[in-house]
C-alpha positions as CSV (number, residue, x, y, z in Angstrom):
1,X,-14.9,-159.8,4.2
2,X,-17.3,-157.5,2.2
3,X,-17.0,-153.7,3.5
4,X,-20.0,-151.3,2.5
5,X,-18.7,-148.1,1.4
6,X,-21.4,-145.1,0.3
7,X,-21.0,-142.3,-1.8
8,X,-22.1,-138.9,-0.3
9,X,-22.7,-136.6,-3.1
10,X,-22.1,-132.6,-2.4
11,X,-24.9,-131.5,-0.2
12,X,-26.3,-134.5,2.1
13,X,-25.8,-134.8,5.4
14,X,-22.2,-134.3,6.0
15,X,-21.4,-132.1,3.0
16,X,-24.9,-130.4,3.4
17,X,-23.2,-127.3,3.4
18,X,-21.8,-127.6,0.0
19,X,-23.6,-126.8,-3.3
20,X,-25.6,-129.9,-4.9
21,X,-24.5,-130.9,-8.5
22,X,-27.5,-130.6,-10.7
23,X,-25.5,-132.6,-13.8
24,X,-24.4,-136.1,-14.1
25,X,-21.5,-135.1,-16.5
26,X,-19.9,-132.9,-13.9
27,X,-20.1,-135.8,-10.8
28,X,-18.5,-138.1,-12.7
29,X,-14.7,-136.4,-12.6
30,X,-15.0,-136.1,-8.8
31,X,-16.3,-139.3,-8.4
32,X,-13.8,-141.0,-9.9
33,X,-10.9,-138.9,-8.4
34,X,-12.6,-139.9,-4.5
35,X,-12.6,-144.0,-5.5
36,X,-9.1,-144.2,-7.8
37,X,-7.3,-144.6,-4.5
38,X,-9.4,-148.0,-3.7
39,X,-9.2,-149.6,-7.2
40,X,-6.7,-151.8,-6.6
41,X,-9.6,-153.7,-4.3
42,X,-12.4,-156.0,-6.0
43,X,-15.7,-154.1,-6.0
44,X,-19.2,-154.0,-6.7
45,X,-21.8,-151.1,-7.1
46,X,-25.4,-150.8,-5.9
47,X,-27.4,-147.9,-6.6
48,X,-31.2,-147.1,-6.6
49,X,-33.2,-144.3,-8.9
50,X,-30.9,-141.9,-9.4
51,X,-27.9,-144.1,-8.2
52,X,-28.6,-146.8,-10.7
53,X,-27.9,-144.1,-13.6
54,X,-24.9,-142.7,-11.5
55,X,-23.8,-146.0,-11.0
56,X,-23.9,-147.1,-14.6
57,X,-22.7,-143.8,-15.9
58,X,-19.7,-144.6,-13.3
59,X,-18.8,-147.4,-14.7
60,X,-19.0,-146.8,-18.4
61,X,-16.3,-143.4,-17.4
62,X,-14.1,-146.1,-15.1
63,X,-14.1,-148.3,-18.5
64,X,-13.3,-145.0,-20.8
65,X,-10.4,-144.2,-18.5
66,X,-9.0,-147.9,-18.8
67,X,-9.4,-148.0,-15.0
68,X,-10.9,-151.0,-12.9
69,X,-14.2,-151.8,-13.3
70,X,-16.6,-153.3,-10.8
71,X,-17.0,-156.5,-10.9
72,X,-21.1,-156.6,-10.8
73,X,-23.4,-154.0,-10.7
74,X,-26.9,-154.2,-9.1
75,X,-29.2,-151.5,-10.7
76,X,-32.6,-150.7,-8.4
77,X,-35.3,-148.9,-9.4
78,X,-34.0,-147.5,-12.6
79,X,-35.3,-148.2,-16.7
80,X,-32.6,-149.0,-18.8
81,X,-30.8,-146.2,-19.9
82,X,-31.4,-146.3,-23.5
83,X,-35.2,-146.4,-22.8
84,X,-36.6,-143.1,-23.5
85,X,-38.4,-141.2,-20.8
86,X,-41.1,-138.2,-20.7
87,X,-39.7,-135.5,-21.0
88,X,-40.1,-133.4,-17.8
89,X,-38.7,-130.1,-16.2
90,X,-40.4,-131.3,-12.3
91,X,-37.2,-130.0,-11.4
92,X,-38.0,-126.2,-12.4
93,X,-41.2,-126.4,-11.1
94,X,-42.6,-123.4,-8.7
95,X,-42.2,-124.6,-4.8
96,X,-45.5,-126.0,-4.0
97,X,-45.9,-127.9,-7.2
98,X,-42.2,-129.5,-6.4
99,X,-42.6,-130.6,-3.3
100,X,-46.2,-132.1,-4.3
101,X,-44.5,-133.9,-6.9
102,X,-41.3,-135.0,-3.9
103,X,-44.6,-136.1,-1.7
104,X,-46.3,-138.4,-4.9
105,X,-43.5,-140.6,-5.3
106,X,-43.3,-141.8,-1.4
107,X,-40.2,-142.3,0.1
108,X,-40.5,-138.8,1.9
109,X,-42.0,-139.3,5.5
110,X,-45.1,-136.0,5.6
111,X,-43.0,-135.2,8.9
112,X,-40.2,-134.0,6.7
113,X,-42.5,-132.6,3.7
114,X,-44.6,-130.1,6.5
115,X,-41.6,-128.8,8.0
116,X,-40.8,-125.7,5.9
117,X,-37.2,-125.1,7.5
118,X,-35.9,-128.2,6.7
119,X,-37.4,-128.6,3.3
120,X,-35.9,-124.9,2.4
121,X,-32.6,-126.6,3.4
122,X,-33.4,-130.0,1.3
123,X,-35.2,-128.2,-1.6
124,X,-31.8,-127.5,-3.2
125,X,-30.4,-130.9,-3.2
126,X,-34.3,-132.6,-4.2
127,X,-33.9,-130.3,-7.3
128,X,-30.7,-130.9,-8.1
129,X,-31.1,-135.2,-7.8
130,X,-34.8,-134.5,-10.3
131,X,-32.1,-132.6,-12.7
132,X,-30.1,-135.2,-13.0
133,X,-32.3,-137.3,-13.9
134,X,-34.1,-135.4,-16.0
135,X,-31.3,-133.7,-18.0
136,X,-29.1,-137.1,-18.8
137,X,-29.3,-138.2,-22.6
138,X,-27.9,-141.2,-22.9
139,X,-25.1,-141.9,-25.4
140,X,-24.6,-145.5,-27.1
141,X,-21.4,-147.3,-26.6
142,X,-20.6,-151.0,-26.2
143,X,-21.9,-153.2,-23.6
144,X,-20.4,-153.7,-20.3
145,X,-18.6,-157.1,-20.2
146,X,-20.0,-157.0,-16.5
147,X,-22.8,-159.2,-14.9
148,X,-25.9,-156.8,-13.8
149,X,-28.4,-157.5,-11.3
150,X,-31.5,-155.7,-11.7
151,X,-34.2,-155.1,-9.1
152,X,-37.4,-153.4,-9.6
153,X,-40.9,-153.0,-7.5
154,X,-44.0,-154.8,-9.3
155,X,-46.1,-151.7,-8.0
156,X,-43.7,-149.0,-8.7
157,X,-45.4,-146.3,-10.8
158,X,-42.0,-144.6,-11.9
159,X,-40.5,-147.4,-13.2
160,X,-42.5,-150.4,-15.0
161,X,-41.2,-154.1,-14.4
162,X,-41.2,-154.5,-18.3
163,X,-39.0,-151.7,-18.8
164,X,-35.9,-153.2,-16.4
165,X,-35.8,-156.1,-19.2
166,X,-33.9,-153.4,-21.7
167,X,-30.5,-153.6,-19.4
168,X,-30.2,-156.5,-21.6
169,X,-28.5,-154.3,-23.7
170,X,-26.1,-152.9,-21.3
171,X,-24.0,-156.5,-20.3
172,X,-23.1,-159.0,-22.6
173,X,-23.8,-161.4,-20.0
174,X,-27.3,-162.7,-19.1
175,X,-29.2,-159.6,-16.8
176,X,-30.4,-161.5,-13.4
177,X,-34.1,-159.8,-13.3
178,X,-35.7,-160.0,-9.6
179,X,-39.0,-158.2,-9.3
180,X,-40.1,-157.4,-5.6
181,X,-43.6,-156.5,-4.2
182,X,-44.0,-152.8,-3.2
183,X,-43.7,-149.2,-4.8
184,X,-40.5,-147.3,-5.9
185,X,-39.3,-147.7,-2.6
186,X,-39.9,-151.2,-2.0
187,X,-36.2,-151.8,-0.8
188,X,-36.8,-150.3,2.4
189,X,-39.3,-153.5,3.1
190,X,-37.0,-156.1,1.4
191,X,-33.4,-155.2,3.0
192,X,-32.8,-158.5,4.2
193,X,-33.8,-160.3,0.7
194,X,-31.3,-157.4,-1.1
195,X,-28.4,-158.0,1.5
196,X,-28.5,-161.6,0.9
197,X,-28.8,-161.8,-2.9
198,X,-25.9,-159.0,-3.3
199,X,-23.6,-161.2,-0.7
200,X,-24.6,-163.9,-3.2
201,X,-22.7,-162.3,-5.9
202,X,-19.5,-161.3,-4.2
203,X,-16.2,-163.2,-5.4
């Protein structure tokens, strides 16, 4: 029996009335401390944008505590760690030029963007999930001796295709690259082809 379990990070949905964490150093303590209880248990972690470099991240601090590991990771919509990025602040940006930036990646329905109550409520949490991306610097260390999936959209303007090949680096075994039709949020149109490739992998 597989059993989905997702993380809810410090304000989203449930916890919305807690303060966001704007630095992927400082979730990875209270992430592990919230999954050490269930480690006993063979698992496997999916993440997409921002969770693919939580996830990873996750991983590499499971491994630096000599806890269990997963036993595959799928990484979605995310370059390879080690491949530099532009450097941005979109995070720090005035109100109106944030949320324009929010509204040109897709992924946000307009409904959600034109409503200004609930955006002051989401603003918080949007900034803090751009911060973390856009403050991490990656550090080397060995590769994982874990397989990786990774999964990427051929359109997707955040992330080129040819830039998921460099998570090569990150497994010593062979990456499984599968590139899907549609924009950075092209697993919302391919759930069925994701569920069935994860269950694929589980042992």
């Amino acid at each position: 029996m597989v059993e989905v379990c997702p993380i809810q990070l410090p304000g989203r949905e449930t916890r919305i009335g807690e303060a966001p964490i704007n630095r992927l150093a400082d979730l990875l303590p209270p992430l592990v401390e919230a999954l050490n209880p269930y480690l006993h248990e063979p698992f496997q972690i999916f993440g997409h944008s921002m969770g693919s470099l939580i996830g990873f991240e996750l991983t590499r601090e499971l491994r630096r505590r000599q806890l269990p590991t997963p036993t595959h990771l799928f990484m979605s919509g995310h370059r390879a760690p080690q491949t530099p990025r532009e450097e941005t602040q979109t995070w720090q940006l005035p109100e109106a030029e944030f949320i324009q930036s929010v509204k040109d990646m897709g992924g946000t329905p307009d409904a959600v963007l034109q409503n200004d109550e609930l955006m002051q409520l989401l603003l918080p949490t949007l900034r803090a999930d751009f911060a973390i991306n856009e403050t991490y610097h990656y550090q080397p260390e060995p590769p994982l001796n874990i397989p990786i999936t990774v999964l990427g959209g051929r359109e997707d303007k955040e992330v080129k295709p040819e830039e998921l090949k460099d998570w090569q680096l990150q497994s010593s075994y062979p990456i499984d690259l599968h590139i899907f039709s549609g924009n950075h949020f092209f697993i919302h149109s391919h759930q069925p082809q994701l569920t069935r490739l994860i269950a694929s992998h589980y042992i």
